[in-house]
C-alpha positions in Angstrom: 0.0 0.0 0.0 0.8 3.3 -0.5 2.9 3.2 -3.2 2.0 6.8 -4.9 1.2 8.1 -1.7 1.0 12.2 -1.8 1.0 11.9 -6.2 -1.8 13.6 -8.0 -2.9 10.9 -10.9 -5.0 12.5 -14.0 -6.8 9.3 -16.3 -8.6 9.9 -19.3 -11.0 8.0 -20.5 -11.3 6.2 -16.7 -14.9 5.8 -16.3 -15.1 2.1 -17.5 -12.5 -0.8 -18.2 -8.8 -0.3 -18.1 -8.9 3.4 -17.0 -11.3 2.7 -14.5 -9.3 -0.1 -13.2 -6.3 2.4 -13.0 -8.3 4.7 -11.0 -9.0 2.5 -8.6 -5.8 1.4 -8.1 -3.9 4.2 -8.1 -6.2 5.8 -5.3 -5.8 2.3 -3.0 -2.0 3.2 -3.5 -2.3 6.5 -2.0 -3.0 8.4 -5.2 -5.0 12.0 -5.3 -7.2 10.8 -8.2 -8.7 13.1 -11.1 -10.8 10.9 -13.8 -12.2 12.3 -16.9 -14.7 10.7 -19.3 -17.7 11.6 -22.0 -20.0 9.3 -19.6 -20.4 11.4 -16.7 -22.9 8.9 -14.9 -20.2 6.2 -14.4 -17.4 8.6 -14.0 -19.3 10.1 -11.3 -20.7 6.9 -10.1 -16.6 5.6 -10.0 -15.2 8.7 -8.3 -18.1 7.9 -5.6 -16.5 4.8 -5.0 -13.5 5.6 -4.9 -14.3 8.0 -1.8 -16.8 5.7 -0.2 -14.0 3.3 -0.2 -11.6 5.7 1.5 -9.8 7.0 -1.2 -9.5 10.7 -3.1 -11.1 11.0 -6.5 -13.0 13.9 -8.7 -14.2 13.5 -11.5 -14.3 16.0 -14.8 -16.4 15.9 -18.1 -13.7 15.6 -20.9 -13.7 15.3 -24.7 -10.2 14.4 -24.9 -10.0 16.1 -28.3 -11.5 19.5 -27.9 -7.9 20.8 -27.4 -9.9 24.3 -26.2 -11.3 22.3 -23.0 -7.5 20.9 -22.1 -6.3 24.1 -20.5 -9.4 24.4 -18.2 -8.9 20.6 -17.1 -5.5 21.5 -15.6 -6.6 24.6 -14.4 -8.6 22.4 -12.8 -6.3 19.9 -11.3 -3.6 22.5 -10.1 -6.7 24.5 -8.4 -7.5 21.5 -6.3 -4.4 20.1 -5.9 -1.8 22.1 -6.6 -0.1 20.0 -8.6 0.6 17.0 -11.5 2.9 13.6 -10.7 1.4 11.2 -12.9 -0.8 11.0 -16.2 -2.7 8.5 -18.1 -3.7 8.8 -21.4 -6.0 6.0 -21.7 -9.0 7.0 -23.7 -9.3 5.7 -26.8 -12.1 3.7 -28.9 -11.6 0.8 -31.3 -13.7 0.6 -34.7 -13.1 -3.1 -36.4 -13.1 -4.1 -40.3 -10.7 -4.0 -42.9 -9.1 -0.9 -43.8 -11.0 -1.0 -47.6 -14.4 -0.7 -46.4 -13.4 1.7 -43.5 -14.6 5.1 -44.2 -12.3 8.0 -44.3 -14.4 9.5 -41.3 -14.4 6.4 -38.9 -10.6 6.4 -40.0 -10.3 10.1 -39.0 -12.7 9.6 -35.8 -10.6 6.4 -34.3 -7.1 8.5 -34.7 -8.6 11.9 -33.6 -9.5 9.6 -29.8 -6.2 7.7 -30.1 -3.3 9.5 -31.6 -4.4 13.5 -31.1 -6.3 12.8 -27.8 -2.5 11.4 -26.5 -0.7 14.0 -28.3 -3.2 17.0 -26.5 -2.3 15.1 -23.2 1.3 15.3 -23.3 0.8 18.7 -24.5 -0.5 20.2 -21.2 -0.1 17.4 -19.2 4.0 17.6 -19.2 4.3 21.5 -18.2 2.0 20.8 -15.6 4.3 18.4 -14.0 7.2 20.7 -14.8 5.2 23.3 -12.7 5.0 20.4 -9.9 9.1 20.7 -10.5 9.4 17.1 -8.9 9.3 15.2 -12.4 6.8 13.0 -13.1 5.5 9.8 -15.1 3.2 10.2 -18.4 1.9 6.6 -19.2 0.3 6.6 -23.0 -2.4 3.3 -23.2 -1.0 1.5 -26.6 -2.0 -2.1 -27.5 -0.7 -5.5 -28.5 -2.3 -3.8 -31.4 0.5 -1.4 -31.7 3.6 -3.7 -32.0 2.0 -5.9 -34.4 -0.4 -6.3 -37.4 -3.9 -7.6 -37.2 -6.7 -8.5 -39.9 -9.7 -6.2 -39.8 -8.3 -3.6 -36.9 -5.5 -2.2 -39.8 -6.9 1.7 -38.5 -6.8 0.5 -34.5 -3.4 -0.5 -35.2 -2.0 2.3 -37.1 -3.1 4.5 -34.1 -1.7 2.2 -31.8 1.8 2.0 -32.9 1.9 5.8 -33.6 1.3 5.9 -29.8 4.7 3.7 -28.9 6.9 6.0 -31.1 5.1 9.2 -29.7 5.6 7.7 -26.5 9.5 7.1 -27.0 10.3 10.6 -28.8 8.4 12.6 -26.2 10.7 10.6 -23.5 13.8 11.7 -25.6 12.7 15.5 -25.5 11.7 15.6 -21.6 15.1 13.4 -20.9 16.9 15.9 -23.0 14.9 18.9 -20.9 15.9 17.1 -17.4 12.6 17.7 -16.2 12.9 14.0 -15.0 9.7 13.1 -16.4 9.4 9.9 -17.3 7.3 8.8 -20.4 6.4 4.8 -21.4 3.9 3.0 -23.1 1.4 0.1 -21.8 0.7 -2.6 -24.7 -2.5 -4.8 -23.3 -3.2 -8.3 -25.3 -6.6 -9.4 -24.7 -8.5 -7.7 -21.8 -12.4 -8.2 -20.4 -13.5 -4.9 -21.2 -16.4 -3.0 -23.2 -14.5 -2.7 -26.4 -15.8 -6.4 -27.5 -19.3 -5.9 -27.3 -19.1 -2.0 -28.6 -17.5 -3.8 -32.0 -21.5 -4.8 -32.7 -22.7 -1.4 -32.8 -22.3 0.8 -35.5 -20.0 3.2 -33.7 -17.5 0.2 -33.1 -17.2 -1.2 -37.2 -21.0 -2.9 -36.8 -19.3 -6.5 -36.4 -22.1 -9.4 -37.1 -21.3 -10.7 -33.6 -19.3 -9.5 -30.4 -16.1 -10.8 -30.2 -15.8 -13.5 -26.8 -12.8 -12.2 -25.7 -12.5 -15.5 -24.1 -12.4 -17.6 -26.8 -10.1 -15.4 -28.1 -7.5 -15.6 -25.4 -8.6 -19.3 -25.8 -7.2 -19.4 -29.1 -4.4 -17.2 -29.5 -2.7 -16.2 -25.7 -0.5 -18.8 -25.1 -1.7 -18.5 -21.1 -5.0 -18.9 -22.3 -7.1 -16.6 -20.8 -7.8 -12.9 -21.3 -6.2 -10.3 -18.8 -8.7 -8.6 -16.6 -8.2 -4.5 -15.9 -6.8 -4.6 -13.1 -3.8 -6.9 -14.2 -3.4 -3.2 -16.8 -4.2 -1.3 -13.7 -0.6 -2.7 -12.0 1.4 -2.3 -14.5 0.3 1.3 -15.1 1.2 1.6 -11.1 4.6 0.4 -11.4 5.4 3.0 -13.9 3.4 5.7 -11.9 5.4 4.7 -9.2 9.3 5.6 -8.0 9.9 1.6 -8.3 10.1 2.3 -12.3 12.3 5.2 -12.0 14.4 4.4 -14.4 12.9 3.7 -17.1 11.9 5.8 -19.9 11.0 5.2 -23.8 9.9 1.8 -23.5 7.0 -0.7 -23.4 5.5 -2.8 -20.7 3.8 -5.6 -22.6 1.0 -7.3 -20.8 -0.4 -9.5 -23.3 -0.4 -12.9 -22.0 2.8 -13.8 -24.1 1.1 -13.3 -27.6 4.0 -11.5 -29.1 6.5 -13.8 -27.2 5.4 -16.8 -29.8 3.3 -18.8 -30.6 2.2 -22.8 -28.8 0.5 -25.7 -29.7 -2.3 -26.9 -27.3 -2.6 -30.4 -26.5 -5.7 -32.4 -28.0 
């Protein structure tokens, strides 16, 4: 316990799956907790928690890419707390099908949430720690997705791997500033969360059927099981936390081994 105790932690996207798992655990570890979402029921509903369970979290109404509503948002933070240790830029949204029946406006719409909502983060999120003048840890939300290709999620994968190399140039620039801000990726395989059943509806590619992320994992993680949040949640702690101190640039795959190889299953 208490491993980000007296950090301030900002999450987008945080009121359901990974970034609400990452909430929650960053406020059990002693985390000051501000979560931002389009669904202001559940965020709201999740900062509740949070409190009711002894923790500190707010909650803030964000469209990650209405760049004129960022400055506000860390107005925001720094009002109420003073400061900025630690970001997450976890929202993003995942539209399935191949690439030559994708339109140009679901194309734009999935990279406008994943690439320019991360780029807008680092934007204001870095100086904000710099203000904070103790450093920091920005944590961009990739994908298995973004260190290898996939059939039918050829957009969701573009956007993904443009977040790694974002990731690792904008920890060459803060290591070149000395701000000792610290800036990493987090590559999830498989993981229980709404993206599955949102690729049936028309916003997520309008798959016939839901993907079973279990017979998925079943099929193609060598452990052969999907992750749930909370497994992402850790990993996003350790790099929030002074036990990663060192490292910058990189990625922290959590993916079950699916980019490790590949196994037969016996019978």
């Amino acid at each position: 316990m208490g491993q980000v105790s007296g950090k301030v932690a900002f999450i987008t996207g945080a009121a359901s799956g990974i970034g609400a798992a990452c909430a929650r655990v960053l406020a059990r570890e002693g985390a000051r907790v501000v979560i931002t979402d389009l669904d202001d029921a559940r965020g709201e509903q999740l900062a509740a928690g949070i409190r009711a369970d002894g923790g500190q979290a707010t909650y803030l109404h964000q469209d990650v890419t209405d760049e004129a509503a960022w400055p506000g948002i860390i107005a925001a933070i720094e009002t109420r707390h003073g400061r900025l240790d630690i970001a997450v830029a976890n929202a993003g949204i995942g539209i399935f099908g191949s690439a030559l029946t994708m339109s140009l406006a679901d194309f734009r719409r999935q990279n406008a949430v994943n690439i320019d909502g991360v780029f807008l983060t680092a934007k204001h999120t870095i100086p904000a720690m710099r203000r904070s003048g103790d450093g920091g840890s920005l944590i961009m939300m990739s994908s298995v997705a973004g260190l290898r290709g996939a059939a039918s999620l050829a957009g969701y994968s573009a956007s993904k791997g443009a977040v790694r190399l974002f990731a690792k140039s904008m920890a060459m620039e803060c290591a070149m500033a000395g701000d000792k801000i610290r800036v990493n990726s987090v590559h999830p395989g498989i993981i229980v969360t709404p993206i599955w059943t949102k690729a049936a509806t028309p916003a997520g590619g309008g798959l016939p059927a839901a993907p079973d992320p279990y017979e998925m994992a079943r099929l193609g993680v060598p452990l052969g099981e999907p992750a749930e949040p909370e497994e992402i949640a850790n990993g996003v702690l350790f790099l929030a936390s002074d036990a990663s101190r060192h490292m910058t640039g990189t990625e922290l795959v959590i993916d079950g081994g699916m980019t490790g190889g590949t196994i037969r299953r016996p019978g």
